[in-house]
VOLUM-30264 format. One record per residue (C-alpha): x negated, y negated, z negated; residue in one letter. Coordinates in Angstrom, 3 decimals. Layout:
# VOLUM-30264
node x = X	y = Y	z = Z	res = A
...
//
This chain:
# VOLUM-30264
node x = -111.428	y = -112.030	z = -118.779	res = X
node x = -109.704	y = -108.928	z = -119.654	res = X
node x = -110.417	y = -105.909	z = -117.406	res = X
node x = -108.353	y = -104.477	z = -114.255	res = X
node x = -107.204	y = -101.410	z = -113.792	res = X
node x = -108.324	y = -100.689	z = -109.638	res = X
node x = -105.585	y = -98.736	z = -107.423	res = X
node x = -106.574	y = -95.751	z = -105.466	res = X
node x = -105.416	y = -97.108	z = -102.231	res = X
node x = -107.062	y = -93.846	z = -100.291	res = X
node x = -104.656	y = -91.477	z = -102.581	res = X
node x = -101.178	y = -93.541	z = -101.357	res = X
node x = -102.227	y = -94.293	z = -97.858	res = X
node x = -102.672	y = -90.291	z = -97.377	res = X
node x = -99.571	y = -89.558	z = -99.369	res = X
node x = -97.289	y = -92.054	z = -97.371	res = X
node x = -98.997	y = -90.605	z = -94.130	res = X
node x = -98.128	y = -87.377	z = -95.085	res = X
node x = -94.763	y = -87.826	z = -96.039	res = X
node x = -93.622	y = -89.883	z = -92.812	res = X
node x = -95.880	y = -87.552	z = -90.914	res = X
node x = -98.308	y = -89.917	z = -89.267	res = X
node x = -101.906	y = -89.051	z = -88.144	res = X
node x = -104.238	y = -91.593	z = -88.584	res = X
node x = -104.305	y = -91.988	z = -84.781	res = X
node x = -100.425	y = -93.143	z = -84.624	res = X
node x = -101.743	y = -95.594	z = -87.574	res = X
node x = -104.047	y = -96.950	z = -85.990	res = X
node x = -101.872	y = -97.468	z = -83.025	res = X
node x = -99.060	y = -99.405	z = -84.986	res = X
node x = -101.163	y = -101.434	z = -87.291	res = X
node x = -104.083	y = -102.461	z = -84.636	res = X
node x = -106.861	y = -100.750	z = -86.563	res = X
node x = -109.362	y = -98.529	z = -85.712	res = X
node x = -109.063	y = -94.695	z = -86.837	res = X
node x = -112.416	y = -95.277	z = -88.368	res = X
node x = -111.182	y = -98.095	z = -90.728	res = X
node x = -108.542	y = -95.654	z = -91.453	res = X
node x = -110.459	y = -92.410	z = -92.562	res = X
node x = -112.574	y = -94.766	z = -94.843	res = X
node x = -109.614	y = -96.363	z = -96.691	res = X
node x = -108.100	y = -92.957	z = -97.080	res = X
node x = -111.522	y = -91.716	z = -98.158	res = X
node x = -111.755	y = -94.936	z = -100.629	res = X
node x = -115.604	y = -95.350	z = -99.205	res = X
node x = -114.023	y = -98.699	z = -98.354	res = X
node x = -111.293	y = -100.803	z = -99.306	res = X
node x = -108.906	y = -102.824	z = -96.938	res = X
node x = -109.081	y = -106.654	z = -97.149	res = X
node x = -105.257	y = -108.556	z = -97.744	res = X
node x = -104.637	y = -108.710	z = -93.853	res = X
node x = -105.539	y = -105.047	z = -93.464	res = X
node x = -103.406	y = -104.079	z = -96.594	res = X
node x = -100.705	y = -106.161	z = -94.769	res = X
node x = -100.728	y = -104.154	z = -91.353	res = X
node x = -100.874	y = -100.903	z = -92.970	res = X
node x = -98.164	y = -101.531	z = -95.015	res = X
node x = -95.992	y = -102.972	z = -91.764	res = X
node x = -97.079	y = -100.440	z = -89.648	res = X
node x = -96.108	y = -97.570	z = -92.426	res = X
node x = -92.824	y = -99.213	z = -92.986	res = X
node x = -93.217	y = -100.101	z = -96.279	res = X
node x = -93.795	y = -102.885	z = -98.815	res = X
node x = -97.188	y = -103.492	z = -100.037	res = X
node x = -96.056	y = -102.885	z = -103.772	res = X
node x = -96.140	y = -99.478	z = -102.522	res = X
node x = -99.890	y = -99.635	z = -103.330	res = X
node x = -99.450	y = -101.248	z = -106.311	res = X
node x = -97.174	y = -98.669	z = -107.672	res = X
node x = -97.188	y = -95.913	z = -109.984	res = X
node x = -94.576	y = -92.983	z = -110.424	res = X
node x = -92.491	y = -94.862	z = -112.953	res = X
node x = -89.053	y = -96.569	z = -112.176	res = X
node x = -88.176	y = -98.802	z = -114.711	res = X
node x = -85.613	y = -101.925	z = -115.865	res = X
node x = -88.530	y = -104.212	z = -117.581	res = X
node x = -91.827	y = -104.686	z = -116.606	res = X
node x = -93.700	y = -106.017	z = -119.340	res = X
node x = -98.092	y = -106.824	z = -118.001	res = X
node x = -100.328	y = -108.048	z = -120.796	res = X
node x = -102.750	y = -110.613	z = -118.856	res = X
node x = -105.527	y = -108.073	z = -119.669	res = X
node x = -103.702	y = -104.837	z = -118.217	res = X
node x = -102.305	y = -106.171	z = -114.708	res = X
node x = -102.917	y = -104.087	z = -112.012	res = X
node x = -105.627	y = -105.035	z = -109.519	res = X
node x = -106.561	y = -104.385	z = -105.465	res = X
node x = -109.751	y = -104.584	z = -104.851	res = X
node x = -110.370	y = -105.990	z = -101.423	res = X
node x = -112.833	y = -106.122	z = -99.020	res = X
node x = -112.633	y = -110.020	z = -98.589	res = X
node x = -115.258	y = -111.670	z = -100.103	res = X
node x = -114.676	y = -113.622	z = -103.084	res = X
node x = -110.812	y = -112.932	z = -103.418	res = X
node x = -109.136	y = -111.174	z = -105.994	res = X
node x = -105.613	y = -110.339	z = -106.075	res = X
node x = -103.529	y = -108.771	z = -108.727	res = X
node x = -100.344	y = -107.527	z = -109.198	res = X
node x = -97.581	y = -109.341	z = -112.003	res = X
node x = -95.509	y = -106.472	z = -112.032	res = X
node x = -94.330	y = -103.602	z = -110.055	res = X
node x = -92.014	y = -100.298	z = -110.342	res = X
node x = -88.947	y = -102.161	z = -111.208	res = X
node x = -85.616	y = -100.432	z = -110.052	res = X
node x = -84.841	y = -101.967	z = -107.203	res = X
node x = -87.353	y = -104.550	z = -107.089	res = X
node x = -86.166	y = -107.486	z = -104.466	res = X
node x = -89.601	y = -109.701	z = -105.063	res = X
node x = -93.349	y = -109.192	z = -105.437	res = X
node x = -95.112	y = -111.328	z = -107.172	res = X
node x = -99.069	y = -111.706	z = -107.029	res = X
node x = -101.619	y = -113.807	z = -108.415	res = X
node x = -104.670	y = -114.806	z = -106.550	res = X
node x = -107.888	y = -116.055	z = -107.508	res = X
node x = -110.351	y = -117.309	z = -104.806	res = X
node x = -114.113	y = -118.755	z = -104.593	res = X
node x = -115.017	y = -122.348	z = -103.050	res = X
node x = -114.202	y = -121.303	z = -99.500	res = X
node x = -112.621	y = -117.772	z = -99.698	res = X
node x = -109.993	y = -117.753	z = -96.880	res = X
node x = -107.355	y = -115.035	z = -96.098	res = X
node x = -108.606	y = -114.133	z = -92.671	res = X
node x = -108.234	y = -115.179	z = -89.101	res = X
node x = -104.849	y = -113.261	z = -88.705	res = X
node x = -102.419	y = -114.905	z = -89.946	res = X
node x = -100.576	y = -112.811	z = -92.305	res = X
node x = -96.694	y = -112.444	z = -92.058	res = X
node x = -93.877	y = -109.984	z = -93.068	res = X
node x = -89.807	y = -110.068	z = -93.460	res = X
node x = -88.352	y = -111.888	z = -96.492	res = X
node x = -88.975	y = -115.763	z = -98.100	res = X
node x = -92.211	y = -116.716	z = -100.140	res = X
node x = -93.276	y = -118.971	z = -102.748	res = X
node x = -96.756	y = -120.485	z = -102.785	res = X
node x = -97.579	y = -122.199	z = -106.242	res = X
node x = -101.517	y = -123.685	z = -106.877	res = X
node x = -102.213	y = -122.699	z = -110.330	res = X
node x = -105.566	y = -124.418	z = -110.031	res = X
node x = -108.271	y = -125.684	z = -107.745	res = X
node x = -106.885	y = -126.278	z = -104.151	res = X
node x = -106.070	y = -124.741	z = -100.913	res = X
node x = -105.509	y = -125.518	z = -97.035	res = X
node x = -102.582	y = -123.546	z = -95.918	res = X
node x = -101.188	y = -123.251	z = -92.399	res = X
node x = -98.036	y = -122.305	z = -91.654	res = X
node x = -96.843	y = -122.190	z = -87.746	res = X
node x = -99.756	y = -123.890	z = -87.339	res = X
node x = -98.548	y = -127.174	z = -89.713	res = X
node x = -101.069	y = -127.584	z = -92.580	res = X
node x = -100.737	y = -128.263	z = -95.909	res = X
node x = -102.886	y = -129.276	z = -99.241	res = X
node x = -101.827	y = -127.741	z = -101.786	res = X
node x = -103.322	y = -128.775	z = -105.646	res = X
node x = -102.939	y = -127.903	z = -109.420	res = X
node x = -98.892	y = -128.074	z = -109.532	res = X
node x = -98.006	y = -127.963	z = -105.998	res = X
node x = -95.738	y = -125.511	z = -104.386	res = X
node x = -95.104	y = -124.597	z = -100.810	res = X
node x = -92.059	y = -122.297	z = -99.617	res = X
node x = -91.672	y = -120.342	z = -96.507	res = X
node x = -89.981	y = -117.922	z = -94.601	res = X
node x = -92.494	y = -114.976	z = -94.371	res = X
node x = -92.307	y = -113.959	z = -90.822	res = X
node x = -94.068	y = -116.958	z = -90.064	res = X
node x = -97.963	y = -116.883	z = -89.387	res = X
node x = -99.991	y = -118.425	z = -92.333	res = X
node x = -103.274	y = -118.442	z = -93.692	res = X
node x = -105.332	y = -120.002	z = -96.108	res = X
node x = -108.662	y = -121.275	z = -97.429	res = X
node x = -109.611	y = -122.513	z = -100.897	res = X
node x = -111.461	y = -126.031	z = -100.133	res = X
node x = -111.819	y = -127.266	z = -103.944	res = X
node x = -114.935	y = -127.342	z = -105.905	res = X
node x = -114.817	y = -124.292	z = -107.658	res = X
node x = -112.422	y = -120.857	z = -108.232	res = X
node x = -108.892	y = -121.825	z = -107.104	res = X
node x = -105.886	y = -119.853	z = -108.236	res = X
node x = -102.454	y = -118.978	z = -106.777	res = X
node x = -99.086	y = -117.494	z = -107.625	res = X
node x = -97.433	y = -116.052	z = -104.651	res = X
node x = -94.159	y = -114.666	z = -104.848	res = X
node x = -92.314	y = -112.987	z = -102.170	res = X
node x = -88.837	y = -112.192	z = -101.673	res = X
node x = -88.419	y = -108.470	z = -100.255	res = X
node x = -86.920	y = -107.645	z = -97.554	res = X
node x = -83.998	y = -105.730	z = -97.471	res = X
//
C-alpha cells in the first residue's frame, strides 16, 4: 500500500471559523459538540471521527470536501492510488480517503472506505442534503437506513437519499471496503 498524504483538519476548521466568524462556543452549539472536542481538533492533538467530521461540516455550512481540499481549482482531477488524499479519524479501525477533490464546481464527493472486522460508523446516524451511492468493493457490511437494514457484499450497491439516518458496520471476516459517492447539494 502506497502512502497517504494526512489533512490538517485543525488548520481549515480555524480558517473556516474565522472567516464565517464563529467562536468555538457557537460551534459547539450548532454541531452538538463540546468546546473541548473543538479546541483539540483545531489544535490537531486529536482528530474528529466521520460523524464528528459530519456535524462540523453541517454546522459550518459547508461540505466535508472542504477538509479535503487544497487551494487549487481545477477541470481534471487526476489521483494515482498511491497519492489520494487521506482523513485520519478517530474511529477505530476505519480509514477513509478522498478520490478526488478541488474540481470547479464539484456536484459529487466521492470516498473510499476501508474498515476492520467490526468497524462501524458510530451510533449517530450520519446524514446530510443530496443523493448517495453505497458500492461494497469487498468484504461486507450491515447498513441501516431509516432504520431498514441491508447486507451489502463484494458487488452490491445501495442508493439513498442522504438526509436520511444511516449507519454501518463491517460484519465479514476480514477488512471490508466501500465506495461511497455522494451527490452535493446545491
Amino acid at each position: 500500500m502506497g502512502e497517504t498524504r494526512a489533512l490538517d483538519i485543525g488548520s481549515k476548521l480555524k480558517a473556516i471559523r474565522g472567516e464565517k466568524r464563529i467562536s468555538l462556543r457557537t460551534l459547539a452549539k450548532l454541531s452538538g459538540l463540546s468546546v473541548n472536542t473543538l479546541s483539540l481538533i483545531e489544535r490537531n492533538i486529536t482528530s474528529p471521527t466521520v460523524n464528528t467530521l459530519y456535524a462540523i461540516s453541517r454546522a459550518l455550512g459547508v461540505k466535508i470536501n472542504y477538509f479535503f481540499n487544497e487551494e487549487r481549482i481545477e477541470e481534471t482531477i487526476f489521483a494515482k492510488n498511491d497519492q489520494r488524499k487521506q482523513i485520519e479519524t478517530k474511529d477505530k479501525g476505519i480509514k477513509l480517503e478522498s478520490l478526488g477533490t478541488g474540481l470547479i464546481q464539484q456536484a459529487l464527493e466521492a470516498y473510499m472506505i476501508t474498515a476492520i472486522k467490526g468497524a462501524k460508523s458510530g451510533t449517530k446516524g450520519i446524514s446530510h442534503l443530496g443523493d448517495e451511492l453505497i458500492f461494497c468493493m469487498k468484504g461486507k457490511f450491515q447498513f441501516e437506513v431509516k432504520k431498514e437494514q441491508y447486507t451489502l457484499e463484494e458487488g452490491d450497491s445501495l442508493l439513498f437519499k442522504g438526509s436520511l439516518p444511516q449507519q454501518w458496520e463491517n460484519v465479514g471476516n476480514g477488512d471490508s471496503v466501500l465506495l461511497l459517492v455522494r451527490g452535493m447539494e446545491r
